[in-house]
C-alpha positions as CSV (number, residue, x, y, z in Angstrom):
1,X,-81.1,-5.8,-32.3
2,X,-77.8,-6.5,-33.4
3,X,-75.2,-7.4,-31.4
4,X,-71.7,-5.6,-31.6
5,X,-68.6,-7.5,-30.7
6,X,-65.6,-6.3,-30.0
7,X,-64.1,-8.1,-32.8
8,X,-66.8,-5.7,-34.9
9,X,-65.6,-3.0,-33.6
10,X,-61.7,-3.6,-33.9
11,X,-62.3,-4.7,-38.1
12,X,-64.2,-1.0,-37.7
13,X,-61.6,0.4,-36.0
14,X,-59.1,-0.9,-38.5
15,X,-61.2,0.5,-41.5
16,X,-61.6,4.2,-39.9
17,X,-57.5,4.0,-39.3
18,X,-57.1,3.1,-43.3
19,X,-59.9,5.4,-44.4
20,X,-57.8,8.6,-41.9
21,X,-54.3,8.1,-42.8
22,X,-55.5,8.1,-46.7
23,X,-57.4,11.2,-46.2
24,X,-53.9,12.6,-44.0
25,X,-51.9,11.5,-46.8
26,X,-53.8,13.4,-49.6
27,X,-54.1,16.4,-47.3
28,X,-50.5,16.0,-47.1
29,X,-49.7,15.8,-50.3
30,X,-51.7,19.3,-51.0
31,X,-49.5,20.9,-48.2
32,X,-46.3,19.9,-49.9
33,X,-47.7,21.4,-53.0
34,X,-48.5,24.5,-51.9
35,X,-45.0,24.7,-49.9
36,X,-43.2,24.1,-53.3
37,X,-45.2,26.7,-54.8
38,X,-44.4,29.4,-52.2
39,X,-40.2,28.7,-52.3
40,X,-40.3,28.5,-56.0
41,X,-42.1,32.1,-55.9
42,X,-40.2,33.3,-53.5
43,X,-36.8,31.9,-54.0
44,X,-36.6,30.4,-49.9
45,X,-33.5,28.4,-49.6
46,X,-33.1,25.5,-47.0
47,X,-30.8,27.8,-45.2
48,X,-33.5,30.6,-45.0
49,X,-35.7,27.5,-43.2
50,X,-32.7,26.6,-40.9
51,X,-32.6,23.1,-42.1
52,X,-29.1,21.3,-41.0
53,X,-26.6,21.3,-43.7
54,X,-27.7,24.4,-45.2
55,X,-25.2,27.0,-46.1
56,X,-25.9,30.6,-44.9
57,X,-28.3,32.6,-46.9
58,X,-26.9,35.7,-49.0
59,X,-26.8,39.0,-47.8
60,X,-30.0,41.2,-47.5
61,X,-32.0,37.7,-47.0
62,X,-34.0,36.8,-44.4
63,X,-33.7,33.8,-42.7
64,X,-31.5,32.4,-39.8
65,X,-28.1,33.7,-39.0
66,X,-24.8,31.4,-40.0
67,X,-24.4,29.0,-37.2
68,X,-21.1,30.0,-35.3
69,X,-18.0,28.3,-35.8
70,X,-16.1,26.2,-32.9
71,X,-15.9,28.2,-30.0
72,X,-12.5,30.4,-29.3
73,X,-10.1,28.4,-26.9
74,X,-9.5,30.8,-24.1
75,X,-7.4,28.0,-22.0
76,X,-4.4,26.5,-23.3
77,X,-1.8,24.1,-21.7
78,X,2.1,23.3,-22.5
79,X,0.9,20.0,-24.2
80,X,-1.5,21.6,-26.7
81,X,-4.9,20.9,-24.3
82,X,-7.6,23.6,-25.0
83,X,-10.8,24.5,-23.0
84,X,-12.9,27.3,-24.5
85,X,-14.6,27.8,-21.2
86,X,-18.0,26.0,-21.5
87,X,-19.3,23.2,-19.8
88,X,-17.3,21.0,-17.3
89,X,-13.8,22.0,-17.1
90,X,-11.8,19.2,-18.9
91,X,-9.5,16.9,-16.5
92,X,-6.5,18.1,-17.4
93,X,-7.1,21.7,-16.6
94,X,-8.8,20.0,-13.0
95,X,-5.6,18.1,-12.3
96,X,-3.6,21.5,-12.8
97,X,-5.9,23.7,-10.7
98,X,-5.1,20.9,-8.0
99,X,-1.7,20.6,-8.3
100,X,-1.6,24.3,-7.3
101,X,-1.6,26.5,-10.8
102,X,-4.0,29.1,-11.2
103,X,-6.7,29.3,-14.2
104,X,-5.1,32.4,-15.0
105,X,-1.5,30.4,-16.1
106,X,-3.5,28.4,-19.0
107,X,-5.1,32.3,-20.3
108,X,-4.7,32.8,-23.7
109,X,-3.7,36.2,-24.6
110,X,-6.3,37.7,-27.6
111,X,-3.5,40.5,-28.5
């Protein structure tokens, strides 16, 4: 009987590896096909598939909404420093708050 090294069985490994991704690739290849097919039928942008730099689809479309904007700043200081009231408060609203002004002060009005 045959004896099976493992230098055998890595040159087998390495054939099985080749012989899979060429099969993945084809199968692949089909997929993509068939995906072209279906947003050439059906007129699918890349914003309907959420893909990054896709403008908003039209109205009446399906797909994603528009992605919002910058946040609204809802804090504002004398110098022109904004905090729209997510995350970690920035420092300059932390020194103020400890220097004794109130959160309130930096409010910006919506009227």
């Amino acid at each position: 009987m045959a004896r099976t090294t493992y230098e055998r069985l890595q040159r087998q490994i390495a054939a099985l590896q080749a012989q899979a991704e060429k099969l993945r690739r084809r199968e692949v290849d089909e997929v993509i096909g068939r995906i072209r097919e279906a947003i050439a039928f059906y007129g699918i942008t890349a914003a309907d598939l959420g893909l990054a730099g896709a403008e908003a689809s039209p109205p009446g479309r399906r797909g994603r909404p528009a992605k919002a904007g910058k946040p609204l700043v809802r804090y504002r200081d004398e110098n022109g420093n904004t905090w729209a009231g997510r995350g970690k408060r920035p420092q300059w609203l932390r020194d103020a708050l400890e220097a004794g002004r109130t959160l309130d002060e930096f409010r910006v009005d919506r009227a």
